[in-house]
C-alpha positions in Angstrom: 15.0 56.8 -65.7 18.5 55.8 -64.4 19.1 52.2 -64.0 19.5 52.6 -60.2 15.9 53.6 -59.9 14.7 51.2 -62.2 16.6 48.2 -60.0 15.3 49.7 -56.8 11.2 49.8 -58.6 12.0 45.9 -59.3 13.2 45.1 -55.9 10.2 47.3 -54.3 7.4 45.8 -56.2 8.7 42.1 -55.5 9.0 43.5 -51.4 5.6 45.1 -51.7 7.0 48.2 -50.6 7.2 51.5 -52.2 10.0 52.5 -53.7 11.5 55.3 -50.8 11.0 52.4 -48.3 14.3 50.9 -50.1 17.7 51.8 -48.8 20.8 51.1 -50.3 22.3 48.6 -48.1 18.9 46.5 -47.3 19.7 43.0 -47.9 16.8 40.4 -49.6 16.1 39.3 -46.1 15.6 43.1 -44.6 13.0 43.4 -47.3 11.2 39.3 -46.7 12.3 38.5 -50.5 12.8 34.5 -50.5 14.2 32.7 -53.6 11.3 33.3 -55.4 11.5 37.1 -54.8 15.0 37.1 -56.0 14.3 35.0 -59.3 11.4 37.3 -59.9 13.9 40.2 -59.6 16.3 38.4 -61.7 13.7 38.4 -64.4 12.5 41.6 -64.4 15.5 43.1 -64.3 16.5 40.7 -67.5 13.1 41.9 -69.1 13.5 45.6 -68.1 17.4 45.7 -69.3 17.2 43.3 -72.0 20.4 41.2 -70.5 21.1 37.6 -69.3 22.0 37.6 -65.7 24.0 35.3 -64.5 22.1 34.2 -61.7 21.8 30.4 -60.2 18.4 29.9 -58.0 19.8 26.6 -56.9 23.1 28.7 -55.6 22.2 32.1 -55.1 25.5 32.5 -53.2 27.8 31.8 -55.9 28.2 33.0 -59.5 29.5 36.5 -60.8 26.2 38.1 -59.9 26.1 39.5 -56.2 22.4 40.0 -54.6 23.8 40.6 -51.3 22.6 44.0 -50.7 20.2 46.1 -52.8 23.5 48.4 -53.9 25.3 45.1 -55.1 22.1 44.1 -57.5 21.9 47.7 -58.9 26.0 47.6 -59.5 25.8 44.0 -61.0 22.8 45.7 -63.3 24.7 48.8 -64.1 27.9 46.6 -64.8 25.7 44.1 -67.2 23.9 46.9 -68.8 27.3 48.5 -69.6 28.8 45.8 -71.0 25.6 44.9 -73.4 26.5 48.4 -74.9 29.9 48.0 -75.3 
């Protein structure tokens, strides 16, 4: 399964939504994810990809990881996954 659909599975199961309810430029807020919702993202997709992400719960605005849109987490996953096989 590409990573893409994998991210947007996470992402869906932490929105309770399915999976085809998830467009590309929904933010965490479109979907009702809190900071919760985004740390649980951030560890399934660390358990799913086998990577570290550098992620801050305390400043979820800041860091080298953007969650601003559902695109930008599946291109910061895609980038980290790339770079753990390299």
């Amino acid at each position: 399964m590409p990573v893409k659909d994998q991210v947007i599975a996470i992402v869906a199961e932490q929105a309770l939504l399915a999976p085809g309810d998830i467009n590309m430029t929904d933010t965490p807020v479109d979907l009702g994810l809190d900071s919760l919702g985004l740390v649980e993202i951030v560890f399934a997709v660390e358990e799913t990809f086998d990577v570290t992400v550098p992620f801050n719960a305390n400043e979820p605005n800041t860091g080298d990881f953007d969650i601003s849109t559902v695109a930008s987490i599946v291109a910061g996953v895609e980038r980290l996954v790339a770079e753990q096989k390299a």
